[in-house]
VMD Tcl script that draws the C-alpha trace (Angstrom):
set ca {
  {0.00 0.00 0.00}
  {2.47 2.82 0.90}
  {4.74 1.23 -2.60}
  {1.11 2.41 -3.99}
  {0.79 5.42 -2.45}
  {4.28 6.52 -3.23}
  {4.08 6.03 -7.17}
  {0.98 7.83 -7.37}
  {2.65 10.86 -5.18}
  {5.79 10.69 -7.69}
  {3.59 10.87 -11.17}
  {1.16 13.45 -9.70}
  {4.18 15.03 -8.64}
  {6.16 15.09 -11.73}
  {2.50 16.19 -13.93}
  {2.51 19.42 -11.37}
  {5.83 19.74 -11.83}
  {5.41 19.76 -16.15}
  {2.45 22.05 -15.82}
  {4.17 24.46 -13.51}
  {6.78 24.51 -15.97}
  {5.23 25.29 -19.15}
  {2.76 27.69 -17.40}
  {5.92 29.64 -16.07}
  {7.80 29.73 -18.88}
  {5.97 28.29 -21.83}
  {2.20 28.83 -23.06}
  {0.28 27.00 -21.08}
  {-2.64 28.58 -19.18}
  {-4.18 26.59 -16.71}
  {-6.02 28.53 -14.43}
  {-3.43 28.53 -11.35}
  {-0.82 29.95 -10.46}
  {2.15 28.07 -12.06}
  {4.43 29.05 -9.02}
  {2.29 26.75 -6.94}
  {2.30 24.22 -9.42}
  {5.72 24.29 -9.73}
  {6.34 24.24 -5.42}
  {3.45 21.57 -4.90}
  {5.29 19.57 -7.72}
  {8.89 19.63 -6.47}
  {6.89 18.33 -2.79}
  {5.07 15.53 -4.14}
  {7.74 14.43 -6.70}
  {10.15 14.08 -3.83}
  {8.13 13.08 -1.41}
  {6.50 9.91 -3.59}
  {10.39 9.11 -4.53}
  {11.50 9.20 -0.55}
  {8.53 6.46 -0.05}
  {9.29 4.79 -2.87}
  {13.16 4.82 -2.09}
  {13.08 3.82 2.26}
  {9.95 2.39 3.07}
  {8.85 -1.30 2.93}
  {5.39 -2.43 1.71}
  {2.82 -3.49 4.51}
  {2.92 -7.30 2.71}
  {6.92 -7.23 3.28}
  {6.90 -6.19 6.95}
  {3.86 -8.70 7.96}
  {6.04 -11.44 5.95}
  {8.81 -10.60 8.19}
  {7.07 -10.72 11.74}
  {5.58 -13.97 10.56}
}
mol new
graphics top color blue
foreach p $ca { graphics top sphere $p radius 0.5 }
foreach p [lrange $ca 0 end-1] q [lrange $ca 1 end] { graphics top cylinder $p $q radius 0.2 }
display resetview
């Protein structure tokens, strides 16, 4: 679940982070503020990889204390 939760924070991430970009210094108009696209982005991106990267999956750690 938190393998899950991580991948989805990393490619949610990294679409914020494309958007942000292109609104800030291409031509695409989204509505928002790019600026906070491009800061909520660079948050999630990181934060999905650090889950991805350090944390074991729920089914690993009960397979361990079993």
């Amino acid at each position: 679940m938190i393998k899950i939760l991580g991948f989805i924070l990393t490619i949610g991430g990294a679409i914020a982070l494309i958007m942000g970009v292109l609104g800030a210094f291409g031509s695409l108009s989204s509505g928002l503020s790019p600026w906070a696209l491009i800061i909520l982005g660079v948050v999630f991106f990181f934060a999905g990889i650090g889950l991805l990267k350090y944390r074991k999956d729920t089914d690993q750690v009960q397979t361990e204390n079993n």
